[in-house]
C-alpha positions in Angstrom: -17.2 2.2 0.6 -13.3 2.9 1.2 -10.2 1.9 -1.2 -6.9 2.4 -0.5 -5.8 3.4 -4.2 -2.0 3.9 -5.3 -1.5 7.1 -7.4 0.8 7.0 -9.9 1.3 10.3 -11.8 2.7 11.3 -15.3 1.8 8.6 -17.1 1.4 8.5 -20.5 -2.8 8.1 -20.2 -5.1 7.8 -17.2 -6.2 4.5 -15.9 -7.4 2.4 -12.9 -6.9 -1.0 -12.8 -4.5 -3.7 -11.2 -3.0 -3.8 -7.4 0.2 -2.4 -5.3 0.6 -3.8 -1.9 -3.2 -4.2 -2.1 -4.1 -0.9 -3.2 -6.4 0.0 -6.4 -3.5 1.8 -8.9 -4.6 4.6 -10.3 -2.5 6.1 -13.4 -2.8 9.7 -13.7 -1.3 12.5 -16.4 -0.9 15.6 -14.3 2.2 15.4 -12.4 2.0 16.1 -9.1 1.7 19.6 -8.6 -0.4 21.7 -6.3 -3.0 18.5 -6.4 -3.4 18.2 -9.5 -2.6 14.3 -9.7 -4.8 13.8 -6.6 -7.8 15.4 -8.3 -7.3 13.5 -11.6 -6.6 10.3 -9.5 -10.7 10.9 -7.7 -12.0 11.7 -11.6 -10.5 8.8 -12.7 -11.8 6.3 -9.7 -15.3 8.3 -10.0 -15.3 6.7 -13.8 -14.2 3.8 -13.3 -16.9 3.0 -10.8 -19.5 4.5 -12.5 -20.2 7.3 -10.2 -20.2 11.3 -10.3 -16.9 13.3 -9.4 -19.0 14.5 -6.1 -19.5 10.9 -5.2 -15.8 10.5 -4.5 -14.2 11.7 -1.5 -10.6 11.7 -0.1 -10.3 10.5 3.4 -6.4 10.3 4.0 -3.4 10.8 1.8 -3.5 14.6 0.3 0.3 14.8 -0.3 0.7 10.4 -0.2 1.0 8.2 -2.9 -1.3 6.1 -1.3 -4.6 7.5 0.3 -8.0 6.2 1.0 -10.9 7.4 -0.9 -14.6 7.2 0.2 -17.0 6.1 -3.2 -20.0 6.6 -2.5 -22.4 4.3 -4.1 -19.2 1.8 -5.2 -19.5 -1.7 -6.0 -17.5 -4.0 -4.2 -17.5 -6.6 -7.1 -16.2 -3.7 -9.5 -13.4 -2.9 -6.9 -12.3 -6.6 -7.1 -12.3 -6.7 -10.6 -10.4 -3.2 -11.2 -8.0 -4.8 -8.2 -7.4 -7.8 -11.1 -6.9 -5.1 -14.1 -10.0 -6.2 -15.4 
């Protein structure tokens, strides 16, 4: 499945959870340098659906705040609670 997910890097600790302009926000340490942020942002959506690293792809966005993210094996009822910070 795809999600549109909202990076937001340096934060104090990682976490996915709540929404921006519909879009899964994902809190990430790394700043973003050389991709670092991206790759922690797909680790951290990967765990917080319960899936391997592999199983997370990035469709669009390498350089964006916001891209879209193909999860394979994702659960649509996870997604909306995650989009509700639950």
């Amino acid at each position: 499945m795809r999600v549109t997910i909202r990076v937001r890097p340096g934060a104090g600790r990682a976490a996915v959870g709540g929404s921006y302009d519909g879009a899964l926000v994902v809190r990430v340490v790394p700043r973003a340098v050389d991709g670092r942020a991206t790759e922690a942002a797909l680790a951290a959506v990967a765990a917080a659906f319960g899936v391997p690293r592999r199983a997370v792809a990035l469709v669009t966005g390498a350089t964006a705040r916001t891209k879209v993210v193909e999860v394979d094996g994702g659960d649509p009822a996870r997604l909306g609670r995650l989009l509700t910070g639950g």
